[in-house]
PQR file of N, CA, C, O and H, with PARSE charges and radii, in Angstrom:
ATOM      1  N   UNK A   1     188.813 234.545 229.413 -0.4000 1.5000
ATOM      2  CA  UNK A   1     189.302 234.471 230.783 -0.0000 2.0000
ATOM      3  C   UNK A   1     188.309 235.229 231.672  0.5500 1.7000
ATOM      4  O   UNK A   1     187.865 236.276 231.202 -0.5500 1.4000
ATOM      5  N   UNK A   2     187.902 234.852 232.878 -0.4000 1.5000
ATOM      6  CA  UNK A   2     187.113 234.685 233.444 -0.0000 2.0000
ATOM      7  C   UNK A   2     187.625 236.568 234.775  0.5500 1.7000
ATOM      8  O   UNK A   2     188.735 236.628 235.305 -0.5500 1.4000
ATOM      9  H   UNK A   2     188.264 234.002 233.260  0.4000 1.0000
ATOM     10  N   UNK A   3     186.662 237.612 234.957 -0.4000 1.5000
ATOM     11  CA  UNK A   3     187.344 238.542 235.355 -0.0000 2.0000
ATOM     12  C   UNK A   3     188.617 238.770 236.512  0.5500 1.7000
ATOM     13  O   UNK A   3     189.482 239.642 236.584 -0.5500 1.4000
ATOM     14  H   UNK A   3     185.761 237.563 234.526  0.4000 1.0000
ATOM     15  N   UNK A   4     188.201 237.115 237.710 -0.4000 1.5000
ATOM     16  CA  UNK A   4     188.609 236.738 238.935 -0.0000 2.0000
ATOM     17  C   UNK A   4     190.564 236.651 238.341  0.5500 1.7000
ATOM     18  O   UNK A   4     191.509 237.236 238.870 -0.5500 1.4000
ATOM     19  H   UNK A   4     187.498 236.407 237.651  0.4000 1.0000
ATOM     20  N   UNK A   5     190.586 235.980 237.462 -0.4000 1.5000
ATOM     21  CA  UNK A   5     191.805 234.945 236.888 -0.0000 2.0000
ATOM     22  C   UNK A   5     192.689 236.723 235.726  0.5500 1.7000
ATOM     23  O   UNK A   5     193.807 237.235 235.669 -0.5500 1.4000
ATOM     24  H   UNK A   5     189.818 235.504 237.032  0.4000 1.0000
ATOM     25  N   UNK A   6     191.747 236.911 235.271 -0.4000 1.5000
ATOM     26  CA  UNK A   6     192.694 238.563 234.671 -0.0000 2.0000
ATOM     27  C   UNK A   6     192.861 239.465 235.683  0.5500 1.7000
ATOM     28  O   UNK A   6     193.746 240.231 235.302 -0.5500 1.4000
ATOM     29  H   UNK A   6     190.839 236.495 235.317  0.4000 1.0000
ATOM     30  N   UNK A   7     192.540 239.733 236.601 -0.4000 1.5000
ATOM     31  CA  UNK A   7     193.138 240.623 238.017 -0.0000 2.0000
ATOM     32  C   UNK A   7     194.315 239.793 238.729  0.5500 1.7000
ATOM     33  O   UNK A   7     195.230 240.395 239.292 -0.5500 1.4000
ATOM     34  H   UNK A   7     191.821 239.111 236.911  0.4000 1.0000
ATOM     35  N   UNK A   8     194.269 238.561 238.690 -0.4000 1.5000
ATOM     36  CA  UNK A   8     195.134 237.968 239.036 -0.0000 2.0000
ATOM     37  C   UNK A   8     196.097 238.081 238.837  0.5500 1.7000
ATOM     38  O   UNK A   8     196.923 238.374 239.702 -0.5500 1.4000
ATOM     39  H   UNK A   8     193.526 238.072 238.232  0.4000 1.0000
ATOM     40  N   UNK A   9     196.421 237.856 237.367 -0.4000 1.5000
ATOM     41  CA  UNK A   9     197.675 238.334 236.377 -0.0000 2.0000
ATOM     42  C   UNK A   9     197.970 239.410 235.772  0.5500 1.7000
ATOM     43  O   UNK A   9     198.988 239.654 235.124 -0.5500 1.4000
ATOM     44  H   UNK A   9     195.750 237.619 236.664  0.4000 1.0000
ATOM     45  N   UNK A  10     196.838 240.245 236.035 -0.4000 1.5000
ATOM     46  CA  UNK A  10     197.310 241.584 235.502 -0.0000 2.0000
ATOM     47  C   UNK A  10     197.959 242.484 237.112  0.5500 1.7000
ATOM     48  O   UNK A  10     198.579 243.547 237.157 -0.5500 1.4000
ATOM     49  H   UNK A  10     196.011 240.047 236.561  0.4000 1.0000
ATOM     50  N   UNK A  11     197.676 241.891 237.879 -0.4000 1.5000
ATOM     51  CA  UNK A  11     198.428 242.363 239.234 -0.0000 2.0000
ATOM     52  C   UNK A  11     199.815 242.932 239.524  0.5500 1.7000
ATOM     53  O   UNK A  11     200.864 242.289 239.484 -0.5500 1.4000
ATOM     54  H   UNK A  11     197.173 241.027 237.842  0.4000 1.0000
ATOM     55  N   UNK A  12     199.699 244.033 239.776 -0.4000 1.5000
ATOM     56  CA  UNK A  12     201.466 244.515 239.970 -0.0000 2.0000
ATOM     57  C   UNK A  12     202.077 244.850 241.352  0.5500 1.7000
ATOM     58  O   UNK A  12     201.181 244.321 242.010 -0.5500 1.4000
ATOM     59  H   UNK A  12     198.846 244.556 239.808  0.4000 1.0000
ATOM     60  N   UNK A  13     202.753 245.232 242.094 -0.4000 1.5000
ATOM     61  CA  UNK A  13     203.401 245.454 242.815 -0.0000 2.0000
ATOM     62  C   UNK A  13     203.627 246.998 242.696  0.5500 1.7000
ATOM     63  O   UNK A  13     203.984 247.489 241.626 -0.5500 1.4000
ATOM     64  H   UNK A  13     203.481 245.662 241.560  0.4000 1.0000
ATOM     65  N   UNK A  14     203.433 247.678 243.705 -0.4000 1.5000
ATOM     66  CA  UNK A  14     203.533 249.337 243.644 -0.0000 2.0000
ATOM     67  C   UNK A  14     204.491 249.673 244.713  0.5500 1.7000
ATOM     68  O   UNK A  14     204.350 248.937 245.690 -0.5500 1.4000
ATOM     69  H   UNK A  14     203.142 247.279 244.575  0.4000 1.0000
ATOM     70  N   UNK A  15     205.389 250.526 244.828 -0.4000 1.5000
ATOM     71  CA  UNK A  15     206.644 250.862 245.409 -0.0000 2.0000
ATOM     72  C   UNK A  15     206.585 252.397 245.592  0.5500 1.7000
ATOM     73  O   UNK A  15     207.329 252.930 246.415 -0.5500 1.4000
ATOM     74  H   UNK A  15     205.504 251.124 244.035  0.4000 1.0000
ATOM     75  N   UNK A  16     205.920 252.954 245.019 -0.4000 1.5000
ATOM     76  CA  UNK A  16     205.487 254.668 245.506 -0.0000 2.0000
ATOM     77  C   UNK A  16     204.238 254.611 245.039  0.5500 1.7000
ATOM     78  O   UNK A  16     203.657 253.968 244.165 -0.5500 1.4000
ATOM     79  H   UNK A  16     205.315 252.521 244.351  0.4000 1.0000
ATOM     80  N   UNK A  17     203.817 255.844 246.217 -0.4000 1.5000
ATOM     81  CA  UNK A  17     202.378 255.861 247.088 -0.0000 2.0000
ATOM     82  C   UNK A  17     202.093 257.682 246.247  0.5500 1.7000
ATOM     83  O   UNK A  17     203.036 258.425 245.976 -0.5500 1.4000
ATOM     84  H   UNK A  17     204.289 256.366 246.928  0.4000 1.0000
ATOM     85  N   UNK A  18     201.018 257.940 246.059 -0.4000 1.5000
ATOM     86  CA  UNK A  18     200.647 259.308 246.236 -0.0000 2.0000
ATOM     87  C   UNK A  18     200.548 259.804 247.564  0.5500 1.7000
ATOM     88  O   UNK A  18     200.229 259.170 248.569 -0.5500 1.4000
ATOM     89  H   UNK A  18     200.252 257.336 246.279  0.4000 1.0000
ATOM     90  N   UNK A  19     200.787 260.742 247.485 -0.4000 1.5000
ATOM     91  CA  UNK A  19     200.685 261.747 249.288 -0.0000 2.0000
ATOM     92  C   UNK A  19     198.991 262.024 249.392  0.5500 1.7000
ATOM     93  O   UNK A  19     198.606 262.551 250.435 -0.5500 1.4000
ATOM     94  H   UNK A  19     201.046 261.257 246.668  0.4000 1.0000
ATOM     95  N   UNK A  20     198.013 261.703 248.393 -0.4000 1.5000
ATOM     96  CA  UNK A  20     196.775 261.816 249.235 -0.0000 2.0000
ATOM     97  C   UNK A  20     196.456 260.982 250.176  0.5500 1.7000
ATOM     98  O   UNK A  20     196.962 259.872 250.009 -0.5500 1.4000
ATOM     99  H   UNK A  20     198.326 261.275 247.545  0.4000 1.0000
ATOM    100  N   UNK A  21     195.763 261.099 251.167 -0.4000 1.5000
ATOM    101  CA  UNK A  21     194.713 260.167 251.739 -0.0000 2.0000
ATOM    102  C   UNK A  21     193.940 259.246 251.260  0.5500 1.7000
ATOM    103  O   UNK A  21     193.349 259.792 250.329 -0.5500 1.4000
ATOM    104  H   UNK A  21     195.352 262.001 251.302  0.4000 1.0000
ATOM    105  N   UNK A  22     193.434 257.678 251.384 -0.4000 1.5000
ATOM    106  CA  UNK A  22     192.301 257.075 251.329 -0.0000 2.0000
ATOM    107  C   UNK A  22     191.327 257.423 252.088  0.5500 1.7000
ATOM    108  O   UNK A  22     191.289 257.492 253.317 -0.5500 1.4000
ATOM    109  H   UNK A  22     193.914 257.234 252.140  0.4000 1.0000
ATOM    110  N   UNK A  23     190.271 257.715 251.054 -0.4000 1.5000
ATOM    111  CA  UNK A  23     188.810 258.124 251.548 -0.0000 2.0000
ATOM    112  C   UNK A  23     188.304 256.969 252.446  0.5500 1.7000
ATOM    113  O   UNK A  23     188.125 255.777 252.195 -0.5500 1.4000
ATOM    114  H   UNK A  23     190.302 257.659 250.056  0.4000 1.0000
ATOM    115  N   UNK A  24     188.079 257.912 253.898 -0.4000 1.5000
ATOM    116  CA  UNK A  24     187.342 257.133 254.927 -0.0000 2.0000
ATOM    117  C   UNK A  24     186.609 255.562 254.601  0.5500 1.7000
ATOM    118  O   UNK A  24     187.008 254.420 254.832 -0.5500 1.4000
ATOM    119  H   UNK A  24     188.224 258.881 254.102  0.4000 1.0000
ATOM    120  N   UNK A  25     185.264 256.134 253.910 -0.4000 1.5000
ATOM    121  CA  UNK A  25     184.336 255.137 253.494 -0.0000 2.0000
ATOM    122  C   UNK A  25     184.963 253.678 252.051  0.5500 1.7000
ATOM    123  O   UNK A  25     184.592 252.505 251.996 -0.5500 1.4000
ATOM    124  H   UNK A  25     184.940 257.061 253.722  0.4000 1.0000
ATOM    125  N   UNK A  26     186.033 254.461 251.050 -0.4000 1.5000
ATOM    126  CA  UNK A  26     187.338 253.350 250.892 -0.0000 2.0000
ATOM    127  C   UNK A  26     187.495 252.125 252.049  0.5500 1.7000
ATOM    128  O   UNK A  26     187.114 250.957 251.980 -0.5500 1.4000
ATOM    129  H   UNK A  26     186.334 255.413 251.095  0.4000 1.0000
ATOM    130  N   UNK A  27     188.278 252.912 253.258 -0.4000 1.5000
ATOM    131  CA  UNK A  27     188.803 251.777 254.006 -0.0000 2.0000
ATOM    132  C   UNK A  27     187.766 250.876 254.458  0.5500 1.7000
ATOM    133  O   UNK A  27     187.822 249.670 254.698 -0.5500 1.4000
ATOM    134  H   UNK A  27     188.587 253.861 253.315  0.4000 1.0000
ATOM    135  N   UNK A  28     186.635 251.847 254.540 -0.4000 1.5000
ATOM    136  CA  UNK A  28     185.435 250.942 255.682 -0.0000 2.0000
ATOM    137  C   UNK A  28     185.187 250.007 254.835  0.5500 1.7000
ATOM    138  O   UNK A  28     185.213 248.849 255.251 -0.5500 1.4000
ATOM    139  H   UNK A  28     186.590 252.826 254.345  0.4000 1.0000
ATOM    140  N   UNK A  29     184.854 250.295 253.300 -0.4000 1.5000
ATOM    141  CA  UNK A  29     184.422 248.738 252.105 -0.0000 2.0000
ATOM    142  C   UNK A  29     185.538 248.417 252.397  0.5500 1.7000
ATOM    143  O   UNK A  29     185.250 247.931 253.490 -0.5500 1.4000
ATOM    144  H   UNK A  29     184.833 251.236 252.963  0.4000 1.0000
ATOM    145  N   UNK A  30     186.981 248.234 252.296 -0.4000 1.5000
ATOM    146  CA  UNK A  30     187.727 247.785 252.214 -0.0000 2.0000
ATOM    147  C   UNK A  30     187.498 246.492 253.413  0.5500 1.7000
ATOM    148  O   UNK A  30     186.941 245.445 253.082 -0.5500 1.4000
ATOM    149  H   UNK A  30     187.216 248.629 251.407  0.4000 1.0000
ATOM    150  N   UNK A  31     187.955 246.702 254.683 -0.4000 1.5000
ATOM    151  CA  UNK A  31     187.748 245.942 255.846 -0.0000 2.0000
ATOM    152  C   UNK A  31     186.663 245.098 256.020  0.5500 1.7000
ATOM    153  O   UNK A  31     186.902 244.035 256.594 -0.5500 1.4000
ATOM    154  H   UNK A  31     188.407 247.552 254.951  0.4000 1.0000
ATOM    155  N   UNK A  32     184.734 245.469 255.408 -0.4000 1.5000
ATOM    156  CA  UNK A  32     184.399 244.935 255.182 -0.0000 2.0000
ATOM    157  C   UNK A  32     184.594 243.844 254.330  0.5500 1.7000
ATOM    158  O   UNK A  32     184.371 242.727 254.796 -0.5500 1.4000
ATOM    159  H   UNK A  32     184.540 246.332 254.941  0.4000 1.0000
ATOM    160  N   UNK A  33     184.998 243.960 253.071 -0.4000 1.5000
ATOM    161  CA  UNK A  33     185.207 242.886 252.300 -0.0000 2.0000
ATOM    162  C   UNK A  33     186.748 241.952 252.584  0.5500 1.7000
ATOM    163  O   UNK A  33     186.988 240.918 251.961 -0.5500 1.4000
ATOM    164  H   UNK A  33     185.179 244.867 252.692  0.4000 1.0000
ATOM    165  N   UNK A  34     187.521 242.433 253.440 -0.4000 1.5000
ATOM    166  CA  UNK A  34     188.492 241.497 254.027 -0.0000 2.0000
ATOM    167  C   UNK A  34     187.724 240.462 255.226  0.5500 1.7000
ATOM    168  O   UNK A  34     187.938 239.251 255.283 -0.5500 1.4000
ATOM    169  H   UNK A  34     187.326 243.273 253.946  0.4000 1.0000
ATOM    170  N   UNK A  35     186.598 241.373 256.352 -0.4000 1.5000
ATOM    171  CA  UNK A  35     186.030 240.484 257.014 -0.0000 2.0000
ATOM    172  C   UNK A  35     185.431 238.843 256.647  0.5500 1.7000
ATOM    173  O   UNK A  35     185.479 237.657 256.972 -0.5500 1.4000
ATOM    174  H   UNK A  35     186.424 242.357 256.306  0.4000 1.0000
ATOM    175  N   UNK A  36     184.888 239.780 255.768 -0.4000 1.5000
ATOM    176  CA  UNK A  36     183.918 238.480 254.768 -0.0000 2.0000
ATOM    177  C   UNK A  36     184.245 237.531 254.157  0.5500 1.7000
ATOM    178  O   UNK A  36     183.421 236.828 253.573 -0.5500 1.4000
ATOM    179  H   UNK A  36     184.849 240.744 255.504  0.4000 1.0000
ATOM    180  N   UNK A  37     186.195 237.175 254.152 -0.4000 1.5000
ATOM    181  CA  UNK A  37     186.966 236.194 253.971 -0.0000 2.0000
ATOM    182  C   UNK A  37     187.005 235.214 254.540  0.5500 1.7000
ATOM    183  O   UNK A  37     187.065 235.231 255.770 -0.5500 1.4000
ATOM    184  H   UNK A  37     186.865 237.746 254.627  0.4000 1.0000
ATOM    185  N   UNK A  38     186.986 234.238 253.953 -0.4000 1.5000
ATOM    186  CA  UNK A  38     186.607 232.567 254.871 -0.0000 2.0000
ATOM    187  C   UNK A  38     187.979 232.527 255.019  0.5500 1.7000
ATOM    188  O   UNK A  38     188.921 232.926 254.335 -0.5500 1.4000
ATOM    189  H   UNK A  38     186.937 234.224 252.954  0.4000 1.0000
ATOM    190  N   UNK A  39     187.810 231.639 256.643 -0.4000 1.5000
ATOM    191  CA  UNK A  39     188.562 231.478 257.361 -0.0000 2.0000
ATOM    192  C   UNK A  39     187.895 229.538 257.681  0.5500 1.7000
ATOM    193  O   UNK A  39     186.847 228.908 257.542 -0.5500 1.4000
ATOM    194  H   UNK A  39     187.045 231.314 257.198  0.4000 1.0000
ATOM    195  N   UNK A  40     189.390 229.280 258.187 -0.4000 1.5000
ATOM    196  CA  UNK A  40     189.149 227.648 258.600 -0.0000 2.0000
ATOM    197  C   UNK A  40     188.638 227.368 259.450  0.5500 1.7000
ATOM    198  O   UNK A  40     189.268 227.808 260.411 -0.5500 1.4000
ATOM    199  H   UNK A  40     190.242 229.791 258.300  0.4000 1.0000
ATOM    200  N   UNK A  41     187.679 226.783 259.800 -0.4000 1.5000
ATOM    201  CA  UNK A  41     186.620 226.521 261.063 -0.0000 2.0000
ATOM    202  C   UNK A  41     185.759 227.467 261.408  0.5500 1.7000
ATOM    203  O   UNK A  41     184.850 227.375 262.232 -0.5500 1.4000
ATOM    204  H   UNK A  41     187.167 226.425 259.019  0.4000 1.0000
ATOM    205  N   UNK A  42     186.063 228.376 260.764 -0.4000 1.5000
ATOM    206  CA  UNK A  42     184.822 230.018 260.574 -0.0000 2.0000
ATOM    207  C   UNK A  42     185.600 230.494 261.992  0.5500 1.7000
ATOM    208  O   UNK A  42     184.862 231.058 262.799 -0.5500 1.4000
ATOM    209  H   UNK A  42     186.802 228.450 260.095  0.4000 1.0000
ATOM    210  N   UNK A  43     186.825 230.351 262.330 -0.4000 1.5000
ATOM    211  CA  UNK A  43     187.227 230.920 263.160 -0.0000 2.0000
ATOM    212  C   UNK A  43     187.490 232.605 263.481  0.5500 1.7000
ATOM    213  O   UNK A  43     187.347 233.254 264.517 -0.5500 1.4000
ATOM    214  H   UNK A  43     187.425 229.893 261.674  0.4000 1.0000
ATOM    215  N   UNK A  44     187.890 232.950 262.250 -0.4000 1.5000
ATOM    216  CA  UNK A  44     188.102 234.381 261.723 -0.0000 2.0000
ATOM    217  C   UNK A  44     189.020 234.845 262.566  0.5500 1.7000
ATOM    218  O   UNK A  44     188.708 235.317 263.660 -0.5500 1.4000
ATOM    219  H   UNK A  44     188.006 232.423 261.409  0.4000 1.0000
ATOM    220  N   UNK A  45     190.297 234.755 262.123 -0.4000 1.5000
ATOM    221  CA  UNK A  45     191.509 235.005 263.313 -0.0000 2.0000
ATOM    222  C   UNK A  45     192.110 236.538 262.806  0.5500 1.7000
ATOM    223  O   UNK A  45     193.075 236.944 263.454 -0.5500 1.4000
ATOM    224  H   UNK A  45     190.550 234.372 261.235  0.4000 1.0000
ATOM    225  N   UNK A  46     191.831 237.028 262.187 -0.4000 1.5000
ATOM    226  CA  UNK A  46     192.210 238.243 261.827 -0.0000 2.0000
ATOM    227  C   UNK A  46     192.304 239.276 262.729  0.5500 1.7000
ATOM    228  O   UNK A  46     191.687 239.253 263.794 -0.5500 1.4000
ATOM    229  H   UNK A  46     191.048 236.699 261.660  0.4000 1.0000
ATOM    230  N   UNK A  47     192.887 240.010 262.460 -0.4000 1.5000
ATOM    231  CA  UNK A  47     193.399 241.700 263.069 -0.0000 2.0000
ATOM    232  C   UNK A  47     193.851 242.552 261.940  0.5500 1.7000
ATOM    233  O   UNK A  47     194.759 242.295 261.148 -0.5500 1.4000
ATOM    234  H   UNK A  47     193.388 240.029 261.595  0.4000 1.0000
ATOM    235  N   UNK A  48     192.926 243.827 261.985 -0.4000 1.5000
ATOM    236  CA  UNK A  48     193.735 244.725 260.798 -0.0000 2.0000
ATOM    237  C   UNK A  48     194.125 245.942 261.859  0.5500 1.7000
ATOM    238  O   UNK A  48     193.626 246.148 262.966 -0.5500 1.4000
ATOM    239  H   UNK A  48     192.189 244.035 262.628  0.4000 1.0000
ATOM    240  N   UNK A  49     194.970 246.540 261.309 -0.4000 1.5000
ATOM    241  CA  UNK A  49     195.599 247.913 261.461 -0.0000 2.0000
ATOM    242  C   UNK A  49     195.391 248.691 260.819  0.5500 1.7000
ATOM    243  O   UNK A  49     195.983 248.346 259.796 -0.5500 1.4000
ATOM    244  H   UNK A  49     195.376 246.372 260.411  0.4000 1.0000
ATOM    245  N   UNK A  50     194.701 250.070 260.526 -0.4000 1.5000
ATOM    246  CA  UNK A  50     194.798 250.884 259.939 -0.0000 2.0000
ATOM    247  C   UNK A  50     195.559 252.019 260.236  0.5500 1.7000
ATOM    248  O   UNK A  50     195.634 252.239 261.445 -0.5500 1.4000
ATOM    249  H   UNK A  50     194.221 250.350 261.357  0.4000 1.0000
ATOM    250  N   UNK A  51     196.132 252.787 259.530 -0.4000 1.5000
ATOM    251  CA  UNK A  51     197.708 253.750 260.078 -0.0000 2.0000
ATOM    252  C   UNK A  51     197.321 254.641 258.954  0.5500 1.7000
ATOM    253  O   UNK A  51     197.729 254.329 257.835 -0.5500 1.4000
ATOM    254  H   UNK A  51     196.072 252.607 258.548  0.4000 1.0000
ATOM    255  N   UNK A  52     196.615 255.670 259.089 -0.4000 1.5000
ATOM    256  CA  UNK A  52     196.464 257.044 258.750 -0.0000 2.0000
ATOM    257  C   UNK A  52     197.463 257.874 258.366  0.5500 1.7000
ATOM    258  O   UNK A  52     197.544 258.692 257.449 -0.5500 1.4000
ATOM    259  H   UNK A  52     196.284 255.923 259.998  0.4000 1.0000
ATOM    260  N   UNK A  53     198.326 257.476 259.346 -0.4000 1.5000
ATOM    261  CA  UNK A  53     199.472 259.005 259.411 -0.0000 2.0000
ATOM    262  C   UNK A  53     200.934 258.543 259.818  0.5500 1.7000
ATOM    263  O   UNK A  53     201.285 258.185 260.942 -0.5500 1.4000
ATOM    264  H   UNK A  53     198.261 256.812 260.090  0.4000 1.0000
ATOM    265  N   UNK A  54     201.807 258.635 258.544 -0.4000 1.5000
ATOM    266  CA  UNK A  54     202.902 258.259 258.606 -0.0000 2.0000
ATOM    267  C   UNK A  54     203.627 258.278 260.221  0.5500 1.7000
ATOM    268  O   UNK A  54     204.786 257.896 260.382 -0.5500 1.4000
ATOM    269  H   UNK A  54     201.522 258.927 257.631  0.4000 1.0000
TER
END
């Protein structure tokens, strides 16, 4: 099985959080690699939120 298709299914659902923080530079790859998601007509209709602090 191919690595794309075992993350898939090994995927869980998480319901409690640790009380640390995500490291800054975390979110920034993070958002980058959501940008870089094809979108239909290369429109790129997205909006993220990031929320720091309960």
């Amino acid at each position: 099985m191919n690595d794309v298709l075992q993350l898939i299914f090994s995927r869980r659902s998480i319901r409690q959080y640790q009380p640390r923080p995500v490291p800054r530079e975390l979110l920034i790859d993070l958002l980058r690699a959501a940008m870089a998601a094809p979108s239909a007509v290369d429109k790129q209709p997205w909006e993220f939120v990031v929320v720091t602090r309960p």
